[in-house]
C-alpha positions in Angstrom: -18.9 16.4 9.6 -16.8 13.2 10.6 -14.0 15.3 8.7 -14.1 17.4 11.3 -14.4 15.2 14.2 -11.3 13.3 13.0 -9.4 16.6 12.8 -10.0 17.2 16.2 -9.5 14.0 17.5 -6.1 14.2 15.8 -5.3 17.6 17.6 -6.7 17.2 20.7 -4.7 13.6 21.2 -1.3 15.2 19.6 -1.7 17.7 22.9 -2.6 14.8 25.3 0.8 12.9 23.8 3.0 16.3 23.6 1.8 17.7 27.4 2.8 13.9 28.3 6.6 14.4 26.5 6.8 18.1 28.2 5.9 16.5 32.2 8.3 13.4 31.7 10.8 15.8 30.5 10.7 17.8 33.5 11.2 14.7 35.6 14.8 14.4 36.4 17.1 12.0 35.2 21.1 11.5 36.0 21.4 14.5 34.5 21.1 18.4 35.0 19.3 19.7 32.2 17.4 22.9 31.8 14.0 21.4 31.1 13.8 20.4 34.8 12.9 23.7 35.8 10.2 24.5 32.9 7.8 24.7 35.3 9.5 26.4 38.0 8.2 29.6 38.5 10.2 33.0 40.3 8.5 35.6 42.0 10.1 38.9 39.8 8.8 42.3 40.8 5.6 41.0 42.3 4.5 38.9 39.3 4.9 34.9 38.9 7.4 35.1 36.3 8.8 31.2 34.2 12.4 30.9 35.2 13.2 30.1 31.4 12.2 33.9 30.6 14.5 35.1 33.6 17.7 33.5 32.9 20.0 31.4 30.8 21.1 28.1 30.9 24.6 26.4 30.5 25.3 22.9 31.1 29.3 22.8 31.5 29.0 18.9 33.6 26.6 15.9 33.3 25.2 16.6 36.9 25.9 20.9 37.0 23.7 23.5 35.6 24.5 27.5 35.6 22.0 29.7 35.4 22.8 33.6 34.7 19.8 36.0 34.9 19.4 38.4 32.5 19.0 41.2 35.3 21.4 40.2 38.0 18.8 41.9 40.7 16.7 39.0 39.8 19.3 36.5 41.7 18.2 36.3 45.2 14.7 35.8 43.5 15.7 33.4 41.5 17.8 31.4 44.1 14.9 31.2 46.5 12.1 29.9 44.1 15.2 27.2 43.6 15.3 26.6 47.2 11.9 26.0 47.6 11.1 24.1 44.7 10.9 20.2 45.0 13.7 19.3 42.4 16.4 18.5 45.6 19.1 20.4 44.6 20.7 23.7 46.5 21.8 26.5 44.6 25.0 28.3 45.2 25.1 31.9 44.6 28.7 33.7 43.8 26.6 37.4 42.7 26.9 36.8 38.7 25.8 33.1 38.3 24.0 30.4 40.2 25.5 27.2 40.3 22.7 24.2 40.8 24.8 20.7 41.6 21.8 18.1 41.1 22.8 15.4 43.8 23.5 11.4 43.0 20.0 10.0 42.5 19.6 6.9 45.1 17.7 3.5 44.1 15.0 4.9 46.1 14.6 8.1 44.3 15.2 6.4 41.1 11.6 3.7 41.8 10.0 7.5 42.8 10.2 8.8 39.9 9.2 5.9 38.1 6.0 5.9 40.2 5.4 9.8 39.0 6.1 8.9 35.2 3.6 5.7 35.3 1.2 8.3 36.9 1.7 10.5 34.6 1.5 8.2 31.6 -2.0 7.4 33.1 -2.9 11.4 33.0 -2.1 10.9 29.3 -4.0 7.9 28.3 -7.1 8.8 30.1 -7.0 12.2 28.7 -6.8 10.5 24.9 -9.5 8.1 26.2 -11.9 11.0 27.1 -10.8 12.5 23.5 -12.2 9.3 22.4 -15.8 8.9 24.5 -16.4 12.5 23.1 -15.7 11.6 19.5 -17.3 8.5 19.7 -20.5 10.5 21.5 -20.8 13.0 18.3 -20.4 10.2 15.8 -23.1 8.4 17.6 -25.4 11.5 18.0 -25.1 12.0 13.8 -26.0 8.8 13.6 -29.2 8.8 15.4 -30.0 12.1 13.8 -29.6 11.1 10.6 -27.2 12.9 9.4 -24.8 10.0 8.5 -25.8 6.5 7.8 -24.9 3.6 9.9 -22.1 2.1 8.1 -20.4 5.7 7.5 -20.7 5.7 11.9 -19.1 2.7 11.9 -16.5 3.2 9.8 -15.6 6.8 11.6 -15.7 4.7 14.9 -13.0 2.3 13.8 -10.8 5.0 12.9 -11.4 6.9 15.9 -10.9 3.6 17.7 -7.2 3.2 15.6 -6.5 7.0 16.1 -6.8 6.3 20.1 -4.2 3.2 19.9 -1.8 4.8 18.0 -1.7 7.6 20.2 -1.8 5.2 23.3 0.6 3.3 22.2 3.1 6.3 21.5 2.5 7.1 25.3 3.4 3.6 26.0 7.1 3.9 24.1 7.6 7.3 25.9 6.9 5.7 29.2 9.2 2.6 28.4 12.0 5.1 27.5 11.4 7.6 30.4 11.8 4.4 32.5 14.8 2.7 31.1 16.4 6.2 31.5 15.4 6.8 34.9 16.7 3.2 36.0 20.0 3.4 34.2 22.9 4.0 36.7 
């Protein structure tokens, strides 16, 4: 039974902590990197479509990224969903390749983004903290069935309680990192 829980726990954190790497990742940095538009999505033929299965990415500069579509009708599409996505750069269009020059990110922008990674950190804790009540809730309810003794509850509870920091605390170092990278000029 508590086997099982712990399992769970496990897995359920590990996705808390890897959804947390995948959103800072899509937060810009200095540089233009094809993560930033993972969750960019391209109207093609009628259907929401991820930009990643549309086209491919090359990374010739630190602050330029080409993208060439796999269908070449697929480029006005594509160019518009970058238009009208929030990432603040503008696509140039020569008919074979889209050219995407991410602009010089200001102080200003810079503190932004920090404000978004903190939030998102937050996301992330309190998702491995609700991991936690739920564990902590089932260890609790064998114990008052009967199911495990007291000590055994405890026990499971302590390690549940070390599972959460370690995964908390692995948030924390990604958050630190995301941060120093963000602020580095």
């Amino acid at each position: 039974m508590i086997s099982e829980i712990q399992s769970d726990v496990e897995t359920r954190m590990g996705k808390a902590v890897d959804n947390a790497s995948e959103e800072f990742a899509a937060i810009r940095t200095g540089r233009a990197n094809p993560s930033l538009f993972s969750n960019l999505l391209v109207d093609y033929y009628g259907a929401p479509t991820p930009l990643q299965q549309l086209a491919s990415f090359q990374n010739p500069e630190a602050r330029t990224l080409l993208i060439t579509p796999y269908d070449r009708s697929a480029l006005g599409d594509i160019e518009k969903a970058l238009r009208d996505s929030d990432i603040g750069a503008n696509p140039a269009n020569d008919g074979n390749v889209i050219r995407v020059v991410m602009p010089e990110l200001t102080e200003e922008r810079r503190k932004e983004y920090v404000k978004i990674v903190h939030a998102k950190a937050e996301e992330a804790r309190v998702s491995v903290r609700n991991v936690r009540r739920h564990a902590k809730d089932s260890i609790e309810k064998l114990v008052k069935d009967g199911e495990i003794g007291e000590d055994e509850g405890k026990r499971a509870e302590k390690d549940l309680d070390a599972e959460t920091k370690k995964h908390v605390d692995h948030i924390d170092v990604m958050l630190k990192n995301k941060e120093a990278e963000l602020l580095q000029v």
